[in-house]
C-alpha positions, 0 to 999 in steps of 0.5 A: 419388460426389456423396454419398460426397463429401459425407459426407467433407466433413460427416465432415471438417467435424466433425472440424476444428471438433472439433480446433478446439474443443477446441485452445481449450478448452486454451488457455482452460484453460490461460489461466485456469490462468495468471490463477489463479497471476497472482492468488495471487502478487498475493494473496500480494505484497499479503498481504505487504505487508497484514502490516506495514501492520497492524504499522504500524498498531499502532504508530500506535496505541501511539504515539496512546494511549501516549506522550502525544504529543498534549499540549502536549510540546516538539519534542525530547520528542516527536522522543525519543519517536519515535527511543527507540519507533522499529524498523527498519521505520521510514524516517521516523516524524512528527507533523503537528499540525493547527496545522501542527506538523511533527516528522519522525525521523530529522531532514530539513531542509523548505523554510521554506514547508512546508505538511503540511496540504497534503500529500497523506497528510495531506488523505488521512488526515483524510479516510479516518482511515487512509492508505496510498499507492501505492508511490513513490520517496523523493526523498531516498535513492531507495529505494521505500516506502510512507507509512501515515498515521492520523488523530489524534482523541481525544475527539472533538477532531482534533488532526492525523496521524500517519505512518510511511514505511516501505522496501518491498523487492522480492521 
């Protein structure tokens, strides 16, 4: 009887553990299932997001090499370069000179003590040539955008930082 008793609970012993494992081999596998469709939609909202910071970028570039925006033009040429080569993508496109030249389209009124050379997208940018934040809230509309800021260097000679906000819509 001892050995019968035994047995049954060796036998019994077995199947729990089995039962056991392979509960969590489920779990596990349908956990990991989870994460591989939590990282395509991650994948897939970055890639998103990846396709027009590259179309941004592309405008930097033509706004850099084609619209002679650098030289020495007045405020008001370089402001209508940036209203008639602007898209509705565009929140707000600027140019940061590193004499501290501001010219930001649409117009926004700054504080008199307004430094863009201590901006963070500008230090970021002259840092790592290109810049794109985090997503943030626009203080004045509220809405939620990113900034994507260039380094401007042209022969070798650093003239300051190129930017363009654009509105990040929810999905």
């Amino acid at each position: 009887m001892r050995i019968y008793k035994k047995m049954v609970s060796v036998i019994i012993s077995v199947i729990f553990t089995a039962t056991l494992l392979s509960g969590c081999g489920i779990s596990f596998d349908i956990g990991f299932e989870n994460m591989v469709i939590e990282t395509k939609t991650i994948v897939q909202e970055d890639y998103d997001i990846s396709i027009d910071v590259k179309e941004i970028e592309i405008s930097l570039d033509y706004f850099i090499e084609n619209l002679n925006i650098i030289e020495e033009q007045t405020e008001s040429e370089v402001l209508d370069a940036f209203e008639n080569n602007s898209n509705l993508v565009m929140k707000y496109i600027y140019l940061a000179k590193e004499t501290g030249q501001f010219y930001l389209h649409p117009f926004v009124e700054m504080p008199e003590d307004y430094d863009v050379r201590a901006r963070p997208w500008y230090i970021q940018a002259m840092k790592e040539e290109i810049y794109i934040s985090e997503i943030y809230e626009d203080v004045a509309t509220g809405e939620q955008i990113i900034t994507i800021a260039k380094k401007i260097v042209i022969d070798s000679k650093l003239y300051g930082v190129i930017g363009i906000d654009v509105v990040v819509d929810k999905n």
